[in-house]
C-alpha positions as CSV (number, residue, x, y, z in Angstrom):
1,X,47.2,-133.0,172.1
2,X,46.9,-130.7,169.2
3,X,49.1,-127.0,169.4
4,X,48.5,-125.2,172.6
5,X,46.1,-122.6,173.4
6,X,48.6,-119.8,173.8
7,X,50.7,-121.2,170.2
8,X,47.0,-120.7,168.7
9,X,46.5,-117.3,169.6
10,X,49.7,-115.9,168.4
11,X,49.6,-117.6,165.2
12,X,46.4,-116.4,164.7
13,X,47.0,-112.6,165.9
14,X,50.4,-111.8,164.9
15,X,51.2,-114.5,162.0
16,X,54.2,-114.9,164.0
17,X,56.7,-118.1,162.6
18,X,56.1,-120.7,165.8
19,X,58.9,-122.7,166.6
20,X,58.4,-126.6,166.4
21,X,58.8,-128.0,169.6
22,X,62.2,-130.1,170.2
23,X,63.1,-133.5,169.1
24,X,62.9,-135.0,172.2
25,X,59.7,-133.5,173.6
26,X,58.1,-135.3,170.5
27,X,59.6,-138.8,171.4
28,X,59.6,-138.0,174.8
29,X,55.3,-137.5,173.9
30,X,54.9,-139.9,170.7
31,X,56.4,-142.8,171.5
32,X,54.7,-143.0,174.9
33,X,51.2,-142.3,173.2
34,X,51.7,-144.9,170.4
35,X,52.7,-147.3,172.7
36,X,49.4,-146.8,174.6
37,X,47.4,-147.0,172.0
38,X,49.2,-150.2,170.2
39,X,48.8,-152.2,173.9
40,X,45.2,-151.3,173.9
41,X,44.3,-153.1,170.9
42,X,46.7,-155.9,172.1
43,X,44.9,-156.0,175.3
44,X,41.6,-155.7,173.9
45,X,42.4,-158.7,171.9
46,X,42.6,-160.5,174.7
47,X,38.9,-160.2,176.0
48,X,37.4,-161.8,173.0
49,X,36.3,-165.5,173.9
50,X,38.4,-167.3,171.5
51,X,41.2,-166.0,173.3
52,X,39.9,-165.2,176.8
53,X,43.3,-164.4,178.6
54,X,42.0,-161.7,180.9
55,X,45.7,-161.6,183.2
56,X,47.3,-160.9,179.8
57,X,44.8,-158.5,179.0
58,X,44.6,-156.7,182.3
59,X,48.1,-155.9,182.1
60,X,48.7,-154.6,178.9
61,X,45.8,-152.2,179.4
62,X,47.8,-151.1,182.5
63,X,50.9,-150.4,180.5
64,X,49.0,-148.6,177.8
65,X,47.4,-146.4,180.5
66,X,50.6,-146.2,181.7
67,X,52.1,-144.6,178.3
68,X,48.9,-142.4,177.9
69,X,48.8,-140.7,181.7
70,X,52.8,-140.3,181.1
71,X,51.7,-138.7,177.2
72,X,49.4,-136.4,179.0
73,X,50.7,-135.3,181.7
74,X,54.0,-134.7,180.0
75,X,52.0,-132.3,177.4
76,X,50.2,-130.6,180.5
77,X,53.3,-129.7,182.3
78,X,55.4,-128.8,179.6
79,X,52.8,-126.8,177.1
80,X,49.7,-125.8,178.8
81,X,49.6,-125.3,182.3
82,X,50.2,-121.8,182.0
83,X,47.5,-119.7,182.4
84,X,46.3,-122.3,184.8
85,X,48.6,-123.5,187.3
86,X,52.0,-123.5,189.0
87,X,52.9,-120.8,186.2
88,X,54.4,-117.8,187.9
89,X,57.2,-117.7,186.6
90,X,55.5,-117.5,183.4
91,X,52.8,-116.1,184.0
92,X,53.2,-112.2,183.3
93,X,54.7,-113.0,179.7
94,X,51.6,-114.9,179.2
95,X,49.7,-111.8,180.6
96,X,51.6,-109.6,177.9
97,X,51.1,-111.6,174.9
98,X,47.7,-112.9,175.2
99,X,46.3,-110.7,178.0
100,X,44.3,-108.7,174.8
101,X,42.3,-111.5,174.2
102,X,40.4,-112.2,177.6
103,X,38.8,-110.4,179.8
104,X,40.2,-108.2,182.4
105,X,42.4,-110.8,185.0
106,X,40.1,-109.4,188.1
107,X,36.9,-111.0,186.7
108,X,35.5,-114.4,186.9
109,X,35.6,-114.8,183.5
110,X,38.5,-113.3,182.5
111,X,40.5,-116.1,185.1
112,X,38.4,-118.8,183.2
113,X,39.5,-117.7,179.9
114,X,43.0,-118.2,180.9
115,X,43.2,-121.5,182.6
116,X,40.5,-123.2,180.4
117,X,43.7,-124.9,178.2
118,X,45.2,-125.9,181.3
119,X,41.9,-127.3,182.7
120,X,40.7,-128.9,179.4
121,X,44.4,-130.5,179.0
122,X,44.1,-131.7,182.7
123,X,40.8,-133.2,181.9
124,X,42.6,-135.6,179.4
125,X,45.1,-136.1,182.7
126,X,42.1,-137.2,184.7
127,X,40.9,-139.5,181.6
128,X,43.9,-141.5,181.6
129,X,44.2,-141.7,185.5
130,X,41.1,-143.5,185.5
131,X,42.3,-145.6,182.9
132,X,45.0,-146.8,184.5
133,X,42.9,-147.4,188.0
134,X,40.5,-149.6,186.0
135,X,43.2,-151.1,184.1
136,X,45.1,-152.5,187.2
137,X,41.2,-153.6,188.8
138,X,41.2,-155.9,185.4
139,X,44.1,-157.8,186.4
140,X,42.5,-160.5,189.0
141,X,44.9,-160.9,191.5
142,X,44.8,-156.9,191.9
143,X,41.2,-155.9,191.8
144,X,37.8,-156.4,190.6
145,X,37.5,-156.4,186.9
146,X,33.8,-155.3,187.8
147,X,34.9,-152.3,189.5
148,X,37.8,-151.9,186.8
149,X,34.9,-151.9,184.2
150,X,32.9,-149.0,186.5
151,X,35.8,-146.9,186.2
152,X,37.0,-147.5,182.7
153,X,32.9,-146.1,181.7
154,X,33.8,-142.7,183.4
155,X,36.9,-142.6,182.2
156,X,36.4,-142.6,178.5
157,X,33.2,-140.4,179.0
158,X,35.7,-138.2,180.7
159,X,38.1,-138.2,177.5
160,X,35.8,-138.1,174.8
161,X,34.6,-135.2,176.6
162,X,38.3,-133.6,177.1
163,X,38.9,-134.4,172.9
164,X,35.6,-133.0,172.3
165,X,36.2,-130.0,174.3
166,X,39.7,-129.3,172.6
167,X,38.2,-129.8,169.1
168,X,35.5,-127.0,170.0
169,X,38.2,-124.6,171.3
170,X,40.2,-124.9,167.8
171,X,37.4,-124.5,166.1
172,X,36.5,-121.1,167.6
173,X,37.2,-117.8,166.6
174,X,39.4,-115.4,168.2
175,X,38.0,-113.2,171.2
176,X,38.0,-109.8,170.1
177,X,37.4,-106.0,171.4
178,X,34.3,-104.4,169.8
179,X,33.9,-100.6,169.5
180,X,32.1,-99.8,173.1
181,X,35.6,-101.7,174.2
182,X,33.4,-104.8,175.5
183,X,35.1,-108.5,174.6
184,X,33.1,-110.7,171.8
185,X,32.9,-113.6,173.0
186,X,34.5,-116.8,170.4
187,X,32.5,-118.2,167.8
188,X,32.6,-121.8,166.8
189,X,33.3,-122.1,162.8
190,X,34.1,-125.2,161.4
191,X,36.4,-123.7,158.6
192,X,38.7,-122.7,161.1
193,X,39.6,-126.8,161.6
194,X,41.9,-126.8,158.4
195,X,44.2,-124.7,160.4
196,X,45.7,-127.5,162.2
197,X,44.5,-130.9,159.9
198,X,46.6,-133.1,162.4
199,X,45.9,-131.7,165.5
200,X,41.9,-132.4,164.7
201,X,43.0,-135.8,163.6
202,X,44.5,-136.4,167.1
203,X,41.5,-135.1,169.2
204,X,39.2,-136.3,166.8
205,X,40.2,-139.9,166.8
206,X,40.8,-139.9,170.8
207,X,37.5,-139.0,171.1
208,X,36.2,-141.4,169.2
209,X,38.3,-144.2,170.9
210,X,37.0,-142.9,174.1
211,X,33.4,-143.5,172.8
212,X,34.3,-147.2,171.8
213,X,35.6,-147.9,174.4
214,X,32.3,-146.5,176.8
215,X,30.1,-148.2,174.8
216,X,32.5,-151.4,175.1
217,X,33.1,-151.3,178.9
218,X,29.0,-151.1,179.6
219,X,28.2,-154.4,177.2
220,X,31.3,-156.0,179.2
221,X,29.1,-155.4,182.5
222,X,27.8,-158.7,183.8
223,X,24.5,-158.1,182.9
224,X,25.4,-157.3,179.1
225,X,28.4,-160.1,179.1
226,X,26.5,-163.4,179.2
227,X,26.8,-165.2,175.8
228,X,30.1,-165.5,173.6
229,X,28.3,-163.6,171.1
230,X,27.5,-160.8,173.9
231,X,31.0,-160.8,174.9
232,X,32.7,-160.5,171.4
233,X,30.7,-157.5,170.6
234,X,31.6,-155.8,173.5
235,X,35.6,-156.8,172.9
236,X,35.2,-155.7,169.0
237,X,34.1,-152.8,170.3
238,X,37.1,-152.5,172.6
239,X,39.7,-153.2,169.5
240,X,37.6,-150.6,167.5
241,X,38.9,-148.2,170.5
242,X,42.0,-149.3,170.7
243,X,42.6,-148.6,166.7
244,X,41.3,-145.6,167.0
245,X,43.5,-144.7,169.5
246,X,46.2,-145.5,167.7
247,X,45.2,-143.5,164.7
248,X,45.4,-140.8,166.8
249,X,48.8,-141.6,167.7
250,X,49.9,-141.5,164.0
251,X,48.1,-138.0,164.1
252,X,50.3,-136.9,166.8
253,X,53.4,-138.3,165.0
């Protein structure tokens, strides 16, 4: 969600003027996004049990989904599967510009170092896939909203850890080459944040909506759901997700 791995390096190394990515690759990602998040709160809304319109519900968590798993898989594809996956036709500029920051190509290590953006973006992918499966289980005639809730549990664990994950890498120093030509490994520093304010207040705040919205999907489980009172915590806790998620988007615009 924040700039890509590759954008980060160069800035950092070379100080290098980056180019801001085109006006429609930002709607095209944006709008998507904010759509997700706003339909989350709407659907979220839904669940609590002065409202109780769980068809209503069900679907507009499937649209959101929907704008989220479009939102990241359009990011993956178009800024940061390289280094990763179905990259070769970009694969040996990458090697040329940021090749003097991993470790040698041949080692295990060194092919980690330069598909971990690809597989920490693709981890966000997954998030939102499960999402959406759970999200089309809540609608009744379509599934188990049980099973819908199941899935919804791994999948925010799965994208607070992806926003997590991203908000580590930014934090990190830059890999280096130390005198007996060995590579330092990066070191986490929380200074380094301020580099890109927005881009921690995008991961930040989708990991944080994924955390609501685990903690919401387990007191929704039928042994945590008996009472109103049960059930409008666990929906509260679903709308605190769903802002958050929005805030995020705002980030991102």
């Amino acid at each position: 969600m924040n700039e890509t791995e590759s954008t980060y390096l160069v800035r950092q190394s070379d100080k290098e003027h980056v180019q801001p990515l085109s006006l429609l690759w930002r709607i095209n990602h944006v709008i998507p996004y904010l759509i997700g998040g706003t339909t989350f709160v709407a659907g979220s809304y839904q669940y609590l049990p002065s409202v109780s319109k769980y068809v209503l519900g069900g679907w507009l968590f499937t649209v959101g989904s929907t704008g989220f798993l479009y939102a990241d898989l359009n990011e993956w594809w178009m800024n940061n599967r390289v280094g990763c996956m179905f990259d070769s036709e970009y694969r040996n500029d990458f090697e040329h510009k940021m090749g003097k920051h991993f470790d040698p190509p041949s080692s295990f290590c060194g092919k980690y170092q330069r598909a971990e953006n690809g597989m920490n973006f693709m981890l966000s992918v997954f998030g939102s896939l499960l999402y959406l499966i759970g999200s089309v289980l809540f609608i009744p005639s379509l599934g188990e909203i049980v099973e819908g809730t199941v899935i919804f549990i791994i999948g925010s664990a799965v994208i607070f850890i992806a926003q997590m994950w991203k908000l580590y890498r930014a934090g990190c120093t830059l890999p280096t080459r130390n005198t007996s030509n060995k590579y330092q490994q990066r070191v986490f520093e929380l200074k380094n944040l301020a580099d890109d304010l927005p881009g921690v207040g995008v991961d930040l705040f989708a990991g944080l909506g994924g955390a609501a919205y685990f903690v919401g999907s387990y007191l929704f489980l039928p042994a945590n759901a008996v009472t109103n009172a049960q059930i409008e915590l666990a929906a509260t806790w679903f709308l605190s997700g769903g802002v958050l998620f929005t805030l995020s988007g705002v980030f991102l615009a």
